[in-house]
C-alpha positions, 0 to 999 in steps of 0.5 A: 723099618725102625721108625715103625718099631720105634713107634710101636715101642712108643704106642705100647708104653704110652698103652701100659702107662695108661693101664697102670693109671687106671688100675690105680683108679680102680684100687682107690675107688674100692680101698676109699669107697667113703672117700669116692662117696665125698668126692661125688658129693664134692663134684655135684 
């Protein structure tokens, strides 16, 4: 029984860890639209 909540705990944070990043994509792409735009031009 505790390795299932050890896992549980594992998958959840790694989720959370995950949803921060993204978040903070997000707020840097519409903070930075001139930056995102460079970027894209950089890319292609």
């Amino acid at each position: 029984m505790k390795s299932i909540y050890i896992s549980l705990f594992a998958i959840l944070t790694v989720l959370n860890s995950e949803a921060q990043v993204a978040q903070k994509i997000v707020a840097e792409h519409f903070t930075n639209t001139k930056c995102s735009r460079n970027l894209q031009f950089a890319i292609r």
